[in-house]
C-alpha positions as CSV (number, residue, x, y, z in Angstrom):
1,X,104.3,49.7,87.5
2,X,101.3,50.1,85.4
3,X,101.2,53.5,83.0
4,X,98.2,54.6,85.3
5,X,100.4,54.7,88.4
6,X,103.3,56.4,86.8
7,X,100.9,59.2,86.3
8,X,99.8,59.4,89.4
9,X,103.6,59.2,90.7
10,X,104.6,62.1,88.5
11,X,102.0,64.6,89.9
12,X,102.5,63.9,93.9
13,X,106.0,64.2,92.8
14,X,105.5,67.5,91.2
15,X,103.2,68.5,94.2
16,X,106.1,68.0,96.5
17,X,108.9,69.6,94.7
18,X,106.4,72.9,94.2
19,X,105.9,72.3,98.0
20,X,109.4,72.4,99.4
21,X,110.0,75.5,97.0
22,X,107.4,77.6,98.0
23,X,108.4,76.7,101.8
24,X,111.7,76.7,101.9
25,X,113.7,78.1,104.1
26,X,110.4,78.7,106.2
27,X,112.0,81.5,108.5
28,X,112.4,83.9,104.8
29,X,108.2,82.5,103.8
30,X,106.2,82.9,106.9
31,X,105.9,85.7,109.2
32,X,104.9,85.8,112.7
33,X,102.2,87.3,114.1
34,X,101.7,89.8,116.5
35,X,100.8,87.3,119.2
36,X,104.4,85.4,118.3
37,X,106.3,88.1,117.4
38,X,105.6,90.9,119.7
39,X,104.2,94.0,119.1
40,X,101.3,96.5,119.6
41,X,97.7,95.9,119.4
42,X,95.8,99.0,119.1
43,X,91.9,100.1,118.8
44,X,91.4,103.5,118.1
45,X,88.1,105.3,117.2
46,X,88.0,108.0,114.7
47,X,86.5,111.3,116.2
48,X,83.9,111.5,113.5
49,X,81.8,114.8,115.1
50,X,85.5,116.8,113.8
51,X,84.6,116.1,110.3
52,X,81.5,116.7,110.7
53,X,82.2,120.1,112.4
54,X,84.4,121.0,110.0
55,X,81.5,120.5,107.0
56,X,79.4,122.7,109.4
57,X,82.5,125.8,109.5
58,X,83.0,125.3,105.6
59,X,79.4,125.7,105.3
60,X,79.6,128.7,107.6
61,X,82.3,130.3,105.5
62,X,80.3,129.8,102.0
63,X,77.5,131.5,103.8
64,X,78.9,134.0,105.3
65,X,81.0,134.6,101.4
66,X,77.1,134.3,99.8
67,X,75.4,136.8,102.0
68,X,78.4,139.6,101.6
69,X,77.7,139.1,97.6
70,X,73.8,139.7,98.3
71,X,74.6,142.5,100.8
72,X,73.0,141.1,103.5
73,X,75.6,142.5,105.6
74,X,73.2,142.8,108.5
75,X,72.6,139.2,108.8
76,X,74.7,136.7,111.0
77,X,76.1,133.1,110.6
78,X,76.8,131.8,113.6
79,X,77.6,127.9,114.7
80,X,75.3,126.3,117.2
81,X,76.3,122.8,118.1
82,X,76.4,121.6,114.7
83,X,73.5,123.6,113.4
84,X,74.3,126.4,111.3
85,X,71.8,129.8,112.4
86,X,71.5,132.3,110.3
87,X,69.7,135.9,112.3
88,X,69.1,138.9,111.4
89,X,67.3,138.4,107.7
90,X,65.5,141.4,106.9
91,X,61.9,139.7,105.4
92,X,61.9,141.2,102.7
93,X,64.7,139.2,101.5
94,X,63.2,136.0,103.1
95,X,63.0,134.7,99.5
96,X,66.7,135.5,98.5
97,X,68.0,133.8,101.0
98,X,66.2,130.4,100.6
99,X,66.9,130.3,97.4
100,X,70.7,131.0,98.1
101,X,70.2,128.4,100.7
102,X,68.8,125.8,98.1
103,X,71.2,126.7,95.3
104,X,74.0,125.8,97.6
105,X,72.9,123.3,99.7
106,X,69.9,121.4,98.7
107,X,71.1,117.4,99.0
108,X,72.8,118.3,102.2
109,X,71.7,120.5,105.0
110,X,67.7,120.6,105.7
111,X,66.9,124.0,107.1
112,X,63.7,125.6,109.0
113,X,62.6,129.3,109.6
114,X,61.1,130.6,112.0
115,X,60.4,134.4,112.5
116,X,62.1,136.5,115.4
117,X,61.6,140.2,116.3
118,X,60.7,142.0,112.8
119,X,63.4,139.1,111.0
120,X,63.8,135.8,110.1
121,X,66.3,133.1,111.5
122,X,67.0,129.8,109.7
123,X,68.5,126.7,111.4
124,X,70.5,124.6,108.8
125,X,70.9,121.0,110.2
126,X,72.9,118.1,107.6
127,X,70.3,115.4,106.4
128,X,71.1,112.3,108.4
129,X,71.5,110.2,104.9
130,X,74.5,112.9,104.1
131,X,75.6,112.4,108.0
132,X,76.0,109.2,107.8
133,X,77.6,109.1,104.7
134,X,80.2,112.0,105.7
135,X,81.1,109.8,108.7
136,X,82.1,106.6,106.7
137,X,83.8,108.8,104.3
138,X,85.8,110.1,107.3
139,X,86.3,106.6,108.9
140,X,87.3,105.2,105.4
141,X,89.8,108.2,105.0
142,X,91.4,107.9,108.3
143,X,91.9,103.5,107.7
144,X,93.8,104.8,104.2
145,X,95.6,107.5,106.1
146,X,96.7,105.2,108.8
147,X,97.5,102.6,106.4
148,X,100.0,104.7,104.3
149,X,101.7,105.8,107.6
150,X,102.0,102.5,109.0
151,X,103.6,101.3,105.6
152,X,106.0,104.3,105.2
153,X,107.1,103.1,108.8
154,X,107.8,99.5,107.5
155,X,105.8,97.5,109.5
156,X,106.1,93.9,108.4
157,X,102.6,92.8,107.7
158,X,100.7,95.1,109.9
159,X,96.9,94.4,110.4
160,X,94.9,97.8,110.0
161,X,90.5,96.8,109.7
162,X,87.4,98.3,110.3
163,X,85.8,97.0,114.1
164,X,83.0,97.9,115.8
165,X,79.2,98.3,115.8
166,X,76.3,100.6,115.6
167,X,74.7,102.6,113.0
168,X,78.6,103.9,111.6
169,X,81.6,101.3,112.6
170,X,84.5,104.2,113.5
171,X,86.5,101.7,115.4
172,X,90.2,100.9,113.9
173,X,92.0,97.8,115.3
174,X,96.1,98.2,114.4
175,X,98.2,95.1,115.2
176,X,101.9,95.9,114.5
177,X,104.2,92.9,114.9
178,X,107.4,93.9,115.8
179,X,107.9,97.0,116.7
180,X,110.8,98.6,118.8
181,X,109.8,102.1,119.9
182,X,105.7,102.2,120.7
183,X,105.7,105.6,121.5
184,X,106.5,106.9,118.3
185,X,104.2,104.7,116.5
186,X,101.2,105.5,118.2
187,X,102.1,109.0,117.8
188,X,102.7,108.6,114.2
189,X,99.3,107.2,114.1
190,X,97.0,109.4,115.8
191,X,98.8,112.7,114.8
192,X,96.4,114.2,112.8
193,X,99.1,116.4,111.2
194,X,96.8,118.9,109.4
195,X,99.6,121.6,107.8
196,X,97.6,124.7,107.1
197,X,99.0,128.3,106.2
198,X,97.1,131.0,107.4
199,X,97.5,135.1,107.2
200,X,98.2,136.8,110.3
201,X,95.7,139.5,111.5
202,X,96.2,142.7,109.9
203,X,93.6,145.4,109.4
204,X,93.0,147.6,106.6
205,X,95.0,150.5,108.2
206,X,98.0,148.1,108.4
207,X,97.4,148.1,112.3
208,X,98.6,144.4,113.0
209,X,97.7,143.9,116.2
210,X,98.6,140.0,116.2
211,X,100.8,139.3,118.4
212,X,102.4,137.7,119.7
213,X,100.5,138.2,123.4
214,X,101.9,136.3,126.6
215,X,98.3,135.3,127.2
216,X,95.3,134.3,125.3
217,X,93.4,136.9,127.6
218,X,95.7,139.4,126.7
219,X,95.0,138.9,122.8
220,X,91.2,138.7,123.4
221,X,91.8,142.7,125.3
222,X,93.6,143.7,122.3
223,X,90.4,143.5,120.6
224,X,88.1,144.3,123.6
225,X,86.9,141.2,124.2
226,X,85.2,141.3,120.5
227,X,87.4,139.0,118.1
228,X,86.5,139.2,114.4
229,X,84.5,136.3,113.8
230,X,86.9,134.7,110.8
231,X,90.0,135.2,113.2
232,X,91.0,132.9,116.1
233,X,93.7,132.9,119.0
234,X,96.2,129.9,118.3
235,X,99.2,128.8,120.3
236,X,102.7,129.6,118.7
237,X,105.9,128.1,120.4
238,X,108.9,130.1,119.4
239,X,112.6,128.6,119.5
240,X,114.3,128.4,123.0
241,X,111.0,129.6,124.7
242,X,109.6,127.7,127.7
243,X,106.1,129.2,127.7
244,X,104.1,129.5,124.3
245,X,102.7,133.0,123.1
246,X,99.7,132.9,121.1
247,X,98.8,134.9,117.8
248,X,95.6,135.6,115.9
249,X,95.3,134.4,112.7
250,X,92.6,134.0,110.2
251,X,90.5,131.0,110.4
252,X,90.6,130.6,106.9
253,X,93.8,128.3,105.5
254,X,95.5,130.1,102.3
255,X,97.1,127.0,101.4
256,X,96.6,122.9,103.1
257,X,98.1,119.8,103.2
258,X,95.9,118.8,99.9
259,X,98.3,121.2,98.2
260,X,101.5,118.8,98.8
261,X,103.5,117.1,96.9
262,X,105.9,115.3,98.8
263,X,107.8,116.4,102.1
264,X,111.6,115.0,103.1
265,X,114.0,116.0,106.0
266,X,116.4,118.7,105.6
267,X,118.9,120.8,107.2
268,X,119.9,124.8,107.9
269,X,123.3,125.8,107.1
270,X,123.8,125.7,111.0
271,X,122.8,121.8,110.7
272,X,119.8,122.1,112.8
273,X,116.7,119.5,111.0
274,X,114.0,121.1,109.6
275,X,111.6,119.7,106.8
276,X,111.3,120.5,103.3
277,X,108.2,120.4,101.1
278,X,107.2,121.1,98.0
279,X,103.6,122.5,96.6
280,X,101.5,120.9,93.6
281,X,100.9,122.9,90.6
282,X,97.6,124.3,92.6
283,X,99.7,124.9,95.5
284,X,102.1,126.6,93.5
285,X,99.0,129.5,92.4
286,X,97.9,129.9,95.3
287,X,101.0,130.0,97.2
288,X,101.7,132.8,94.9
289,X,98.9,134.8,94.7
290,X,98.8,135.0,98.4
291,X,102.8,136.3,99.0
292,X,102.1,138.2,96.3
293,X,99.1,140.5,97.8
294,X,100.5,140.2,101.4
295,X,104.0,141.4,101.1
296,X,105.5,142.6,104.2
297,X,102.3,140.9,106.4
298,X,103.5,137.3,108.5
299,X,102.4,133.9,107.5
300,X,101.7,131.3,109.7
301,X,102.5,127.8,109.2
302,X,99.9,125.7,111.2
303,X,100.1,122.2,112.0
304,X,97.3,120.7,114.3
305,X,96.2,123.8,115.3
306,X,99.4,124.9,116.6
307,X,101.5,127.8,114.5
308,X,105.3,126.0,114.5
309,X,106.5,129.6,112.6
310,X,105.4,132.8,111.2
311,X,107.9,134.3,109.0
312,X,107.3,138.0,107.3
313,X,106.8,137.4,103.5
314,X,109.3,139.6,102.2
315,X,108.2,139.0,98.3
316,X,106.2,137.7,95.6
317,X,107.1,133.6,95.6
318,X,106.6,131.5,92.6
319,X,108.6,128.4,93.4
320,X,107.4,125.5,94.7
321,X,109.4,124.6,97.7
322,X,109.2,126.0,101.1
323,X,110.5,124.6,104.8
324,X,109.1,124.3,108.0
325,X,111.9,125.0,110.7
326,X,111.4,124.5,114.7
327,X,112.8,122.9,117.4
328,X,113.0,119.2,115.8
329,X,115.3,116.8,116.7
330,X,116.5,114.0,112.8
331,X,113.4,111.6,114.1
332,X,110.8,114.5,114.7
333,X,111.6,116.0,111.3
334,X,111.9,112.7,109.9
335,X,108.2,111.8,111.6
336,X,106.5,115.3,110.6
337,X,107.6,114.6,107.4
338,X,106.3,111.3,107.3
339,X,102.8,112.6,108.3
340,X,102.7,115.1,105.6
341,X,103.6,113.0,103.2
342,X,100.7,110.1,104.0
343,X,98.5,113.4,104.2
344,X,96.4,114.7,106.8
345,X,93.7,112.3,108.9
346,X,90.5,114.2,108.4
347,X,89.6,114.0,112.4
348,X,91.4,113.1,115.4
349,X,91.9,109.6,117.0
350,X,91.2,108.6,120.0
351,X,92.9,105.4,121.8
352,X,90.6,102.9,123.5
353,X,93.1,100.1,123.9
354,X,96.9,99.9,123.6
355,X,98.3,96.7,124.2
356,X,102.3,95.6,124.2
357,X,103.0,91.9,123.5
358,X,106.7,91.4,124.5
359,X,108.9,89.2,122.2
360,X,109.4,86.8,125.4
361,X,105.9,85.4,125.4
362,X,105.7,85.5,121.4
363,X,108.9,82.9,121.6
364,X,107.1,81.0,124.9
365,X,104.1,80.2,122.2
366,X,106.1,78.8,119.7
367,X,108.0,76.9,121.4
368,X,104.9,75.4,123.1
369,X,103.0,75.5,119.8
370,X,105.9,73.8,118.4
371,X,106.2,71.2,121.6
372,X,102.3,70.5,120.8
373,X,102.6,70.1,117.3
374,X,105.3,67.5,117.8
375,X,103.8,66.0,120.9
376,X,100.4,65.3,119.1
377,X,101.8,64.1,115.9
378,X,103.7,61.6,117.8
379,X,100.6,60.3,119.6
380,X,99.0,59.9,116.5
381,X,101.7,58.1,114.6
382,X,102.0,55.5,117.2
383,X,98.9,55.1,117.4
384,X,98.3,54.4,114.0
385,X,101.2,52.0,113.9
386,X,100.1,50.4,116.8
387,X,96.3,49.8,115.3
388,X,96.8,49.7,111.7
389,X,100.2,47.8,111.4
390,X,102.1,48.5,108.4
391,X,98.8,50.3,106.8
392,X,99.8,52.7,109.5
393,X,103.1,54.1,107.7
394,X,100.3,55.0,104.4
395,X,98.3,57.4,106.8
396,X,101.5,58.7,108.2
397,X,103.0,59.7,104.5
398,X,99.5,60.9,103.9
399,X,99.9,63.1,107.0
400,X,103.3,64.4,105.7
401,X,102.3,65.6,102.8
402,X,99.5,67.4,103.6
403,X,101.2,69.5,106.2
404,X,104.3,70.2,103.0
405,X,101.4,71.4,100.7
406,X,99.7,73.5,103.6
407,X,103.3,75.3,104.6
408,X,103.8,76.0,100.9
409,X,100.7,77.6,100.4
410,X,101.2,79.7,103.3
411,X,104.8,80.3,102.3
412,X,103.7,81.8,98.8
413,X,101.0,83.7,100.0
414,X,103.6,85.2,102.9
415,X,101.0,84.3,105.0
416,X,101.5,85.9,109.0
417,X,101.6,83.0,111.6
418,X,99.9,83.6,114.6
419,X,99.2,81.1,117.7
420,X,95.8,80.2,116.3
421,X,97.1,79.8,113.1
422,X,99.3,77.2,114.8
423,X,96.0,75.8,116.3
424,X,94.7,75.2,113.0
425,X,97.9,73.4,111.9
426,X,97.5,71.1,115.0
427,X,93.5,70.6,114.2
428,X,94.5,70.3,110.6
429,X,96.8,67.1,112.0
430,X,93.7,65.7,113.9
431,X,90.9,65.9,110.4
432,X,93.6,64.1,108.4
433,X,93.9,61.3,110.8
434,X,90.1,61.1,110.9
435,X,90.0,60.7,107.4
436,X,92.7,57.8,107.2
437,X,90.9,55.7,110.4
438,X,87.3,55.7,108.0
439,X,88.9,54.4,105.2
440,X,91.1,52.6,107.4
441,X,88.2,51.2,109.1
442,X,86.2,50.5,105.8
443,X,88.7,48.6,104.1
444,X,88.5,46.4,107.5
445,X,85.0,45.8,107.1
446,X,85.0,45.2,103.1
447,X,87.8,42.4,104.2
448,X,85.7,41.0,106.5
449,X,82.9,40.6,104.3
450,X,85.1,37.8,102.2
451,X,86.5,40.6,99.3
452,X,90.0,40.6,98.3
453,X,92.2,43.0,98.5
454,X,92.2,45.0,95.8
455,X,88.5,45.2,95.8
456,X,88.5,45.8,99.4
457,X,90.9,49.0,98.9
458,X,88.6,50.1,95.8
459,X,85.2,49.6,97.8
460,X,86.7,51.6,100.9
461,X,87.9,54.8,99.1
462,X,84.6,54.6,96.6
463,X,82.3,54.4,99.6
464,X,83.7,56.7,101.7
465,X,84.6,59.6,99.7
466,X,81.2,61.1,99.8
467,X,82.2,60.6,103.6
468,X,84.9,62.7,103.7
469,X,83.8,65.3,100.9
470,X,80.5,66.2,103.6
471,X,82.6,66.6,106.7
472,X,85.4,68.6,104.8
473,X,82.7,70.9,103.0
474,X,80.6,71.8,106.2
475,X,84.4,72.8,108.0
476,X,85.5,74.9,105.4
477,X,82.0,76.6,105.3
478,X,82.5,77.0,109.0
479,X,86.3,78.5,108.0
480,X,84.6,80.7,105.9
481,X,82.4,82.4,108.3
482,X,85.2,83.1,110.9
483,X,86.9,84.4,108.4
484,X,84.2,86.8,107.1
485,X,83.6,87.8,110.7
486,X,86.5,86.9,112.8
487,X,89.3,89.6,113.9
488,X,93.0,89.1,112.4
489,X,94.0,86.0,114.6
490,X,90.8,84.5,114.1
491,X,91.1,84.6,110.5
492,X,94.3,83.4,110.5
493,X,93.1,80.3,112.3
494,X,90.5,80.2,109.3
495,X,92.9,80.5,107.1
496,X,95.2,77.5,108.1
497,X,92.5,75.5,108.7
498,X,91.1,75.6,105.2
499,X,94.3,74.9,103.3
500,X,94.4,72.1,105.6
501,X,91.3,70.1,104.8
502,X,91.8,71.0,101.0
503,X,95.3,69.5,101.2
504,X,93.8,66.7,103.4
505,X,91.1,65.6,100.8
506,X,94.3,65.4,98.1
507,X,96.5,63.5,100.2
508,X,93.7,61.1,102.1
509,X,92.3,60.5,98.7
510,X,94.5,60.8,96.3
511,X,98.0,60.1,97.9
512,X,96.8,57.4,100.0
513,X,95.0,55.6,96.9
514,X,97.9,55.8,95.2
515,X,100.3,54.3,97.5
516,X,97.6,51.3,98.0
517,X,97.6,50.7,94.5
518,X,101.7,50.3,94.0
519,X,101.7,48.0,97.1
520,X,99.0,45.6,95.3
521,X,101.0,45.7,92.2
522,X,104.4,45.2,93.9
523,X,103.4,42.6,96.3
524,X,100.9,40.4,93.6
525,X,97.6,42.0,95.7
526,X,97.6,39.2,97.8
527,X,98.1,40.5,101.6
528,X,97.7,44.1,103.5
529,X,98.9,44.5,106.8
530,X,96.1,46.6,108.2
């Protein structure tokens, strides 16, 4: 064997070995997919108009803060939709209050006055640039959100991306392979689980009239029928009730989930779960200033809009931890905390499609894919050895190792399997063939033409390389596309099919050349069985 060839030898053989590492055992290197595994498939829309009403009620606040400090205290700030009004401006202070308008929010809301009775009203409306920009803020935030969930949850390779349309794309598609309990996942997911604490209502006479009242009605009389406008009526379920009782509580949050650290189930000393969490440094401050000006008043732990307690603050506190206590069960504690832990969607999901794939049909597709793959690499073999004789067991080998290098690159990346990932596999089978029968056939037609062997073999790969280098490029650009554009199982079809044809054009060229080449120098060049 000629130096050349033991070369050539060496690197297939270091190809291989690489292969069967990286691949081996395949059940620990390649997951399945949702589609072969079982699962959930999930497309959820973020509610973008909740973040968007929620810039509108912080703006509402900062006005309504701004206009005490001018002593405008005669003027209103009222939500319309999501338009901000502002009545009531005396016009004499016209002036004052556009330019507290454009010190504030110039860059964001666009505002126009108009003059009613002896004042003037201004509608503040958000620039559609700072819109749409607050919308894919919020659809980015939720995919992150969602994301650390999901991970916490352990979710072997889930698939969490951006889907949709239109002018903002607020369309999530989930795919969790895998999962036992759907329920709880969804619920994990679309739980906003916004933790918010929040004074009680308590006047400056110490009159707290905040409940809690059997009825939202009944709380609304207590004030007759005039609630202060930075108060509202919230649900509040208390422990062993059956109906909830509602309680007025400032609108304003003292402390949120940004304030967090971390969050972890715990227990009372009767054993019932409850969850602990723990404040940042800036949670810490604040969480102290505000026990320590509201001794004796009730605090209201809020989460999604619901108060889950409202203890009495009996003193100053300064340390860091804290507990949420309720009715939860180990896995709702263990859940909540979760939640609080991934942080807070900033608006709420809603479901458009929820899809179960049982295990049963994920094992029916591999074992057809499977069936297939074998079936169809059969065919081919025989066919080969049927038309191109003993030339035949070349293209065979070739086909071998293509389909070790494409497994081991899957099995290093941890790639996820899906059923057309197993399609690609199958078409990868088919292009390798193709590219054996034209060289094959080229050989053929240099032999006829009165060449010898070894001139035949040279002339066949030489000619059509260029061949097989045009059909392989304009597939992979085609791969590359789907994959650019293409959903998760479309990608992984993408996927498989590229490492394919880049493994192909190693093994039909470069494997199959070499093999050629020890054949002429082992049987003197002479003969080819093709």
């Amino acid at each position: 064997m000629s130096k050349k060839y033991w070369y050539r030898v060496l690197i297939i053989s270091i190809v291989l070995g690489a292969s069967v590492y990286f691949f081996y055992p395949l059940q620990n290197k390649i997951r399945l997919g949702l589609d072969l595994k079982g699962g959930i498939h999930l497309v959820l829309q973020v509610v973008t108009r909740d973040a968007l009403e929620a810039e509108a009620n912080q703006a509402v606040d900062r006005l309504n803060s701004e206009m005490r400090d001018k002593n405008l205290l005669g003027a209103s700030v009222t939500l319309s939709d999501l338009d901000i009004l502002v009545s009531g401006v005396p016009q004499d202070r016209d002036q004052a209050v556009r330019d507290l308008i454009d010190r504030n929010f110039s860059g964001q809301f666009e505002y126009q006055a108009s003059y009613v009775g002896t004042g003037v009203q201004y509608r503040l409306r958000l620039i559609p640039q700072a819109r749409k920009l607050l919308e894919q803020q919020t659809v980015q935030q939720a995919l992150e959100t969602i994301r650390r969930r999901v991970d916490a949850l352990g979710v072997a390779e889930p698939t969490l991306q951006l889907y949709g349309g239109g002018d903002v794309t607020d369309q999530i598609i989930a795919e969790l392979p895998g999962v036992d309990d759907p329920g709880r996942y969804i619920n994990i997911i679309k739980s906003t689980a916004q933790l918010e604490l929040r004074l009680l209502y308590s006047d400056e006479t110490g009159d707290a009239k905040s409940g809690p009242y059997p009825t939202r009605e009944d709380a609304l009389r207590a004030f007759n029928n005039s609630l202060p406008s930075d108060y509202e009526i919230l649900a509040y379920r208390e422990k062993d009730a059956e109906r909830p009782t509602y309680l007025v509580v400032r609108r304003g949050a003292s402390l949120t989930g940004l304030d967090l650290k971390t969050a972890r189930r715990g227990q009372d000393i009767n054993g019932a779960a409850l969850v602990n969490f723990s404040l940042n440094s800036a949670g810490v401050q604040k969480f102290t200033a505000v026990t320590g000006a509201n001794i004796g008043k009730r605090l209201a732990i809020v989460l999604d809009r619901e108060v889950v307690s409202a203890p009495v603050i009996q003193s100053r506190i300064d340390q860091e931890s804290a507990q949420i206590t309720g009715q939860f069960t180990v896995q709702q504690a263990d859940d909540l905390a979760l939640k609080l832990r991934s942080g807070a969607l900033p608006a709420s999901i809603r479901i458009l499609e929820n899809r179960v794939v049982g295990p049963s049909l994920g094992l029916d597709s591999i074992r057809q894919g499977i069936l297939a793959s074998l079936v169809g690499l059969a065919l081919v073999v025989t066919a080969i050895l049927i038309i191109y004789k003993f030339s035949g067991m070349n293209a065979f080998a070739t086909l071998v190792v293509n389909l070790m290098i494409l497994l081991a690159v899957l099995g290093a990346t941890h790639a996820t399997l899906t059923l057309p990932g197993i399609a690609g596999v199958i078409l990868t089978i088919g292009m390798a063939v193709d590219s054996n029968v034209l060289i094959f056939e080229r050989i053929k037609e240099e032999l006829r033409l009165g060449k010898s062997v070894r001139a035949a073999i040279e002339a066949g790969f030489d000619r059509v390389f260029s061949t097989i280098i045009d059909t392989h490029v304009t597939a992979l650009v085609s791969s590359f596309f789907l994959f650019q554009f293409g959903t998760g199982p479309v990608r992984g079809f993408a996927v498989t099919l590229a490492v394919g044809l880049i493994a192909n054009i190693f093994a039909a060229v470069y494997v199959s050349r070499t093999m050629f080449g020890l054949l002429i120098e082992l049987r003197g060049g002479e003969k080819i069985s093709i």
